[in-house]
N, C-alpha and C positions, 0 to 999 in steps of 0.2 A: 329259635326256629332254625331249621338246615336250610343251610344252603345249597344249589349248584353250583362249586366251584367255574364252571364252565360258563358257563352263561350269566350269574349272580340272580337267577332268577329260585326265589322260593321252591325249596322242596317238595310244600304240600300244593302249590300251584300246580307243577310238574305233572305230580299225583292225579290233579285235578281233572288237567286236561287230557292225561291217558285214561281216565275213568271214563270220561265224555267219548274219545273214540272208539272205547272197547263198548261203550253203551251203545254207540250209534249203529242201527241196523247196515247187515254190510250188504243187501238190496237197496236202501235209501243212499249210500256212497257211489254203488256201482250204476245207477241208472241216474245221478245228478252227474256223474261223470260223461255219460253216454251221452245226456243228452246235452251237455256243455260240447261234447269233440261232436255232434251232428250237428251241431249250428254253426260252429267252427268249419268244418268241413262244406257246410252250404252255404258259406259264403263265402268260399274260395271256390270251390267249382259248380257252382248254381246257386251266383249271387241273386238273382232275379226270385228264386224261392222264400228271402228273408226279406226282401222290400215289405214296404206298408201294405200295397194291395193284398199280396197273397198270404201274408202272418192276418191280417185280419178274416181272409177267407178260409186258412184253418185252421185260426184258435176257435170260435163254435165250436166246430166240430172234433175238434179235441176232446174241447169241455165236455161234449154230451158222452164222447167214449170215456172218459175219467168219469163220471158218474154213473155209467153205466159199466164198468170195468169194479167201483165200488160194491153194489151188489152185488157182482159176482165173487167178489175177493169176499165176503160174508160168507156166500157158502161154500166154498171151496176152505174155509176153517174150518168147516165142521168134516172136513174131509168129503165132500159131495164137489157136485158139478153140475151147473145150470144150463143144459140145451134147450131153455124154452126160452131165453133171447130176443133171440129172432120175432117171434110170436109176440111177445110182451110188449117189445119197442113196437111192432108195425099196428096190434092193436091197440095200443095209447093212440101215435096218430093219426089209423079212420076214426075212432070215436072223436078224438077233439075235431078233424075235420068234417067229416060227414054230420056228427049229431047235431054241431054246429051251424053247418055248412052256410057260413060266410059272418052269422050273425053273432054280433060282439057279446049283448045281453045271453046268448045260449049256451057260451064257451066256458062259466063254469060251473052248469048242470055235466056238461060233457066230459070236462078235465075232470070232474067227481065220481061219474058213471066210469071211467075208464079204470081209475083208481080201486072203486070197488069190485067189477069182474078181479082186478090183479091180485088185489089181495085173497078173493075166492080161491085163486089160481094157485098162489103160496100157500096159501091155507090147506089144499089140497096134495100141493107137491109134498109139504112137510109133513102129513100124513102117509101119506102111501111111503114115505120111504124110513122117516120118524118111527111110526110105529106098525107099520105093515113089513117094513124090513125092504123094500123092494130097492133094485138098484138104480141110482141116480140116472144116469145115465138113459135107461130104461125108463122111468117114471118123466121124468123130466121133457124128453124126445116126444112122448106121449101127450105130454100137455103143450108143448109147442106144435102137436099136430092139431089139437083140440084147437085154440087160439087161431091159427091159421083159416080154421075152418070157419069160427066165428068171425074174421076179419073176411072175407070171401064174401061169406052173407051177407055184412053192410056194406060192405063198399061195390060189390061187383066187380070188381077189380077196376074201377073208374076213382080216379084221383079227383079229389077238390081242394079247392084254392081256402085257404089258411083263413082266420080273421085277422081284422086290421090288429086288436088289441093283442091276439098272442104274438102276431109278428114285431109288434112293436115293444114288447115284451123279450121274446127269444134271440132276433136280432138287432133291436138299438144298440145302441153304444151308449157308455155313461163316461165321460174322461174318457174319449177315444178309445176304451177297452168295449168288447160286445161284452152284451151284458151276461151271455150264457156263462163266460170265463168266470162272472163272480157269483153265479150258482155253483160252478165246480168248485170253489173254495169253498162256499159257506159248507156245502155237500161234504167234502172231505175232513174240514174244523167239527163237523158236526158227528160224523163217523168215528174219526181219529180220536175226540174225546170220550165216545160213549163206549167204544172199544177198549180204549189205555187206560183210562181214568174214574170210571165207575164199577161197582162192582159185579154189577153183569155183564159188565165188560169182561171183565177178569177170568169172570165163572165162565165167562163163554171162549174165552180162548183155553184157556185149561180141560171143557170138556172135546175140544175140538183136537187137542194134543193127545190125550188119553180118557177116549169115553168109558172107558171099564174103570180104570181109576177114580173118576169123577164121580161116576153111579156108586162105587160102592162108598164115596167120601159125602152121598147124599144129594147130590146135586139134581136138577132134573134135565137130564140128559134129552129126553125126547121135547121139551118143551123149548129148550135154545133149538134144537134143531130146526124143529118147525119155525121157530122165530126167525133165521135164518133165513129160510125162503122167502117170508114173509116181508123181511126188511128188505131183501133184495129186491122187488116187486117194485115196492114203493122208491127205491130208487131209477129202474129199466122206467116207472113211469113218468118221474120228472124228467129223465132223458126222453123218453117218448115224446113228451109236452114242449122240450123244448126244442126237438127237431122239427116238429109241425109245423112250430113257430120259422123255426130258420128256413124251409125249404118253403118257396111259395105254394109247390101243390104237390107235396109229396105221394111216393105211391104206395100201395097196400104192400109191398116187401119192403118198405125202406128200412127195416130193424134186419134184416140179413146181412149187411154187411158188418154187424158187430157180436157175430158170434168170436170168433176166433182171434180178434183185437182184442174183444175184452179177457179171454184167459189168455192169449199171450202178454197183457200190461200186468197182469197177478201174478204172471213169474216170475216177466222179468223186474216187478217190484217186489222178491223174494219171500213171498208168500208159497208155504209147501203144498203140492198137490195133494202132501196125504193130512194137512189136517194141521190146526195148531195156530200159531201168531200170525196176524197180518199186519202189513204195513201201507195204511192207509195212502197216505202221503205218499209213497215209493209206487203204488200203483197208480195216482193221480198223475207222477211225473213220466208215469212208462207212460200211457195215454197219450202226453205231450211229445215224448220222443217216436211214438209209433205214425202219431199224426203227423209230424214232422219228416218222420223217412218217409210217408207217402208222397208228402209235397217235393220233396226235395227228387227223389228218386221220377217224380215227374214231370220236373224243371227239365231235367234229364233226357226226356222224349224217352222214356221207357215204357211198352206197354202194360196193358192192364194185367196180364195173366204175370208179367215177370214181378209187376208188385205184389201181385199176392206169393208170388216165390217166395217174396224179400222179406215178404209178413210171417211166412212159415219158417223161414230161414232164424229170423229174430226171436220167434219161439222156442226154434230149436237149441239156438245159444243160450237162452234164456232157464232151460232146462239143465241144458253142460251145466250152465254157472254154480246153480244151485243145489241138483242134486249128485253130480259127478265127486267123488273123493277125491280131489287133486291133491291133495296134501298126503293121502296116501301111496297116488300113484307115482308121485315127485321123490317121497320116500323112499319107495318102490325101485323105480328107475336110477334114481344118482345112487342108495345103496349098491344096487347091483352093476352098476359102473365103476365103484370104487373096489369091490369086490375082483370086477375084474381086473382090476387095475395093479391088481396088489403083485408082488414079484414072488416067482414061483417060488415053494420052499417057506411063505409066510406062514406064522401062525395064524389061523382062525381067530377072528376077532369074537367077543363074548366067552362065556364062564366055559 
């Protein structure tokens, strides 16, 4: 066996372990980074944001945008984008509250009715864009007006108060962890294998990388797609289910605030806007690092419009990071610094 001179550690060891880091997705390095230096950082300059009280008041809500950040990282591999969010989440919570409305025995007719509209919903999205051809953007926007409209109907825009069982469900604690925290992991183990590890897994990140290739290699390219909305659906609505639970009387918008958190956690867990591999896991951890700058940036006494600055802001690096060519423009730039560097009268470097 070789050795390393250097160190006496095994060669194929060596081997091993550069295999393991050129395997490891570099959004799951870059955002367990990030979010190790924002904790770091919040607890040198708003210590008060990492105490017990306020990590317990925003891991919940972590949780539900990592679950709801999951769905969207689904379709955003087929190269789409889900603007009916908004819509998805606020209608999971009037149904479980209003159809409910207060009564334990009612809450899961209600969590069922809510689930079925959603799926109608993907059902629909992934038509109109699956095989009608329309654009996401445009389809999707449409069905988050539709949805808004049916949440208006039931509720009247009048909030009601949650039942005892989903609250004690959504936010108890089990081991001092709330309990939504071990919905976001079962949510993501559950993603993360069916994506990585099965074979419609497979087939669905490869038709999402290249749908012409895929179609002509037989696959059914309209049928993942539609699946797609469809699975996202069922994830916006265990987030739905589980905000209802955590806020005692949530209101008929509560899902607006997770448009734009949830495609900024699918960047910046290096998932492409146009289509292709995602990383489950790395979006679950943006979620935690996005809910984390909120909290921390509001230890801070910052107001509300500069956190959403802060939200756009992390988006937009989250784009730099990914789709920017720095390794070209690095090449780029110190080439042409060395170039100029060179003393008059050189020869031209290359043939």
């Amino acid at each position: 066996m070789a050795i390393d001179t250097a160190t006496d550690v095994p060669a194929t060891a060596v081997a091993s372990r550069a295999g393991l880091w050129a395997r490891t997705p570099r959004g799951l390095i870059t955002v367990t980074a990030a979010v190790v230096l924002l904790f770091a950082f919040s607890a040198i300059l708003a210590p008060s944001s990492v105490t017990k009280g306020p990590l317990l008041g925003m891991l919940p809500f972590a949780a539900v945008l990592a679950i709801v950040s999951l769905g969207q990282t689904l379709v955003v591999q087929q190269g789409g984008i889900d603007l009916s969010v908004p819509g998805a989440v606020s209608l999971t919570v009037v149904i479980a509250t209003h159809q409910a409305a207060g009564d334990d025995a009612r809450l899961l007719p209600a969590v069922l009715m809510a689930l079925a509209v959603l799926l109608v919903a993907g059902a629909v999205n992934g038509f109109v864009i699956g095989r009608l051809g329309l654009n996401p953007i445009i389809a999707t926007l449409g069905m988050n007006a539709l949805l808004y409209a049916v949440v208006l109907w039931l509720s009247g825009g009048i909030p009601r108060q949650t039942t005892d069982l989903l609250a004690n469900i959504a936010a108890g604690l089990t081991f001092g962890i709330p309990n939504a925290v071990f919905f976001a992991i079962v949510a993501t183990v559950v993603v993360t294998l069916a994506v990585k590890r099965t074979v419609s897994g497979r087939r669905f990140e490869a038709i999402g990388a290249n749908p012409v290739a895929a179609w002509a290699a037989g696959l059914r390219v309209r049928r993942h797609r539609t699946g797609a909305y469809m699975w996202a659906m069922v994830l916006y609505w265990l987030g739905g289910c589980l905000l209802a639970g955590i806020l005692n009387k949530p209101t008929a918008y509560q899902g607006d605030s997770y448009l734009l958190p949830s495609v900024a956690a699918v960047v910046l867990g290096g998932t492409s806007l146009l289509g292709g591999r995602g990383f489950p896991v790395a979006t679950a951890l943006a979620a935690l690092f996005l809910s984390q700058l909120d909290s921390f940036v509001l230890a801070l006494g910052v107001s509300f419009a500069a956190r959403t600055l802060v939200e756009a802001f992390a988006l937009a690096i989250g784009v730099a990071l990914y789709t920017v060519d720095w390794k070209g423009l690095r090449t780029r730039f110190l080439g042409s610094g060395k170039a100029s560097a060179a003393p008059p009268g050189a020869p031209a470097a290359g043939p």
